[in-house]
Every structure is written in structure tokens, then in C-alpha cells.
C-alpha positions, 0 to 999 in steps of 0.5 A: 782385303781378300784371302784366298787359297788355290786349293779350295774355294770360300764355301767349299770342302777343305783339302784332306791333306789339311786333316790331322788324320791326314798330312795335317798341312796348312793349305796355302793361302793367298793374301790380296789388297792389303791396306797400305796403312798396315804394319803388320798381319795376323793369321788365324784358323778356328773350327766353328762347329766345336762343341766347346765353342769356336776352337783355335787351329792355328794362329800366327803374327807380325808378317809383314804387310807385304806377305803375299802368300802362306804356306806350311813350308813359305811362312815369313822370318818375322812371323810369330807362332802362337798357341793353338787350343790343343797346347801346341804351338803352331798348325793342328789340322782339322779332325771333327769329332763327328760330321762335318765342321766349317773352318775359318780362316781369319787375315787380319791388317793391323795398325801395328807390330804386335808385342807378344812371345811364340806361343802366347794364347789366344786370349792374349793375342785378342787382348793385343789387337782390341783398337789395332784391327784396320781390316779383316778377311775370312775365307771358309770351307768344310771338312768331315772326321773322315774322307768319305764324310761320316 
């Protein structure tokens, strides 16, 4: 399994866009060989380099194993929003509070439909994947507080 995004490649520097200070748009992202054997995936974004440890940006499950491509404004019907570490539910772009971060993006198949409400938390969430988890792929990329990078 592979994901991918036509805006940025693994390693690279993010799109400002991506930015709370920006757009605070999710950049698209494109998902390749998922197991045939998946009833669901799962979507997450967490900065690596936060001070209070990794912190989650974004999380997302239940779209359907034959979702081939995410955006902002493309996310599947089936698909549950959680809660992110700012309270909200849904997509919180990236905004360091000093230097640059690296950002993960996390693609997850798993072996069933999660049961879980819109805005369950991030411990619920990795609670109801322990045992579930058939694949997983990341797809990484940095970004500054400012565009200029300070």
C-alpha cells in the first residue's frame, strides 16, 4: 500500500496552503494498492515535532477500501471525522509554534468497519484498531510557522 500527494513528495517541504496560517487545506492525497482483503481505511495527520509529543491534525475512518484519492473538498460519504488535539472535529492545518516540524501522514486498511461516532478522540480511535491494522502507509513532509521559514 502507498500514499501519495501531487502536491508534495515524502520528504519534502508541505504546501503553505496546508498551513493554519494559510488556507488550512488538506492537501490532496493519493491512496495505491490497497489489500484486497480491507473493509475499511483510516486517515490521519499528526506533527511529529510538537512539544507535548506527537500531536493529531486530522483523523478520518470508514472510507471505503476503494477510495482512491482525498481531498478537502472529495472526502467520501462514509467517511468519519474525528477529533483532532485542537477540540475540533475535523482538519486543523499545521502552524509550528517555532521552526520547522515534519508532518505525518498515516493510510491505514483494516480488517473492518470501525464502530466509532464523528468526533471520537484519538485514544478511542487507536483503542478500535488494536488487532484491525492489515497495512499501513506514511507519507511525510515539513513545513516552518512562516513561509520564509523562521
Amino acid at each position: 500500500m502507498r500514499l501519495s500527494s501531487p502536491e508534495f513528495s515524502d520528504g519534502a517541504e508541505l504546501p503553505w496552503t496546508m498551513s493554519a496560517a494559510s488556507e488550512n487545506r488538506l492537501p490532496p492525497l493519493e491512496i495505491h494498492d490497497t489489500p484486497g482483503t480491507a473493509a475499511s481505511l483510516a486517515l490521519l495527520l499528526e506533527d511529529l515535532d510538537s512539544p507535548v509529543g506527537q500531536l493529531t491534525h486530522w483523523l478520518v475512518w470508514n472510507l471505503p477500501p476503494a477510495t482512491e484519492s482525498v481531498s478537502a473538498i472529495d472526502l467520501p460519504d462514509e467517511a468519519v471525522r474525528g477529533m483532532n488535539a485542537f477540540g475540533k472535529t475535523g482538519y486543523t492545518g499545521p502552524i509550528p509554534p517555532e521552526g520547522r516540524h515534519i508532518y505525518r501522514f498515516t493510510l491505514l486498511a483494516l480488517d473492518q468497519i470501525l464502530d466509532l461516532t464523528a468526533g471520537a478522540t484519538r485514544r478511542q480511535f487507536d483503542t478500535e484498531i488494536q488487532g484491525h491494522t492489515l497495512a499501513t502507509a506514511t507519507l511525510e513532509g515539513g513545513i516552518s510557522r512562516t513561509r520564509e521559514g523562521g
